[in-house]
C-alpha atoms as one frame of an Amber mdcrd trajectory, in Angstrom:
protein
-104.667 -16.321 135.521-101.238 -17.000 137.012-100.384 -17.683 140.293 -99.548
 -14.365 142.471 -95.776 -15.377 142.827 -95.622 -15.569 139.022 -96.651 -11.960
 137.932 -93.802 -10.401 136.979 -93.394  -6.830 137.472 -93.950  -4.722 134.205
 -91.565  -1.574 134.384 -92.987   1.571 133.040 -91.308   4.745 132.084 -93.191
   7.500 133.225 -92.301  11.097 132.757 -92.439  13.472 135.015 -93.579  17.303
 135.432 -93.050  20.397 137.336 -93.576  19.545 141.133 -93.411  15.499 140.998
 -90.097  16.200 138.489 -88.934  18.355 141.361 -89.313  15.997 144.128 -87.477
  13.303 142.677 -84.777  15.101 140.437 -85.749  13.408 137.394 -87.830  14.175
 134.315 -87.624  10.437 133.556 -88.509   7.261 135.450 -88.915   3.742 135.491
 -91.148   1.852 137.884 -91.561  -1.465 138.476 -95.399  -2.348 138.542 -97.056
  -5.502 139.488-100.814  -6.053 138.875-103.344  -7.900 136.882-103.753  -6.218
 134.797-101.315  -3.363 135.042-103.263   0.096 135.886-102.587   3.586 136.320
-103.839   3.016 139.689-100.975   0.250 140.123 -98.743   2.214 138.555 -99.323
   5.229 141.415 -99.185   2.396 144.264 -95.813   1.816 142.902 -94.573   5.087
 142.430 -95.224   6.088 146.139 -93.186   2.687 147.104 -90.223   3.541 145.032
 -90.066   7.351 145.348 -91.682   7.934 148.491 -91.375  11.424 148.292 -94.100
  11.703 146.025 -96.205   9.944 148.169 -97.505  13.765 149.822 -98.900  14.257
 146.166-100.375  10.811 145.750-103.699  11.503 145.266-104.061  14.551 143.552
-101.276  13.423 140.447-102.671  13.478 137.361-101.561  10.521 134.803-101.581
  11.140 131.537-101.156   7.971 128.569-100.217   9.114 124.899-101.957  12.257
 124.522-105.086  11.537 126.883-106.006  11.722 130.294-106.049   8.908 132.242
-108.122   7.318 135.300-106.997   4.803 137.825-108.791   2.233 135.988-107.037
   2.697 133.091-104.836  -0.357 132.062-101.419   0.029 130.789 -98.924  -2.445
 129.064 -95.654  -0.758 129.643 -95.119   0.125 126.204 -96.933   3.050 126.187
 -95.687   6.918 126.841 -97.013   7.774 130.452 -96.786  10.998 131.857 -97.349
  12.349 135.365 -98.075  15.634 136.779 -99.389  17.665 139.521-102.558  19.397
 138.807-101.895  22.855 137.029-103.596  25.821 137.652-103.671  29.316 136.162
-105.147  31.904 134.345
């Protein structure tokens, strides 16, 4: 395992949805994430840092890699499609 001061930050592009798009003015982003490995949980650490204005909805966004669902534990390389969103309700 490298040393701390050696882990490079991964960037991730992460697109965004209704509310969390909103906030920031952008449907598309790019984060900088550190971590070994890189999670979604990293990844929403480092959203809140860089776009603190999401940080009200930290919590309750939803992540989303490829076409499923994903937890905080899931880990991430950068080269996949991430998408994030508040939760969605409706009838």
């Amino acid at each position: 395992m490298p040393a701390p001061d050696s882990i490079r930050p991964v960037p991730v592009d992460v697109q965004l949805f209704a509310l969390a798009k909103e906030l920031t003015g952008q449907a598309l982003i790019q984060v900088a994430v550190t971590g070994e490995p890189v999670t979604i949980g990293s990844l929403r650490k480092s959203l809140v840092l860089q776009f603190p204005q999401l940080a009200p909805l930290e919590k309750r966004l939803l992540f989303a890699v490829g076409t499923q669902y994903a937890t905080d534990d899931t880990v991430i390389d950068g080269r996949q499609s991430v998408a994030c969103f508040p939760p969605v309700s409706g009838g």
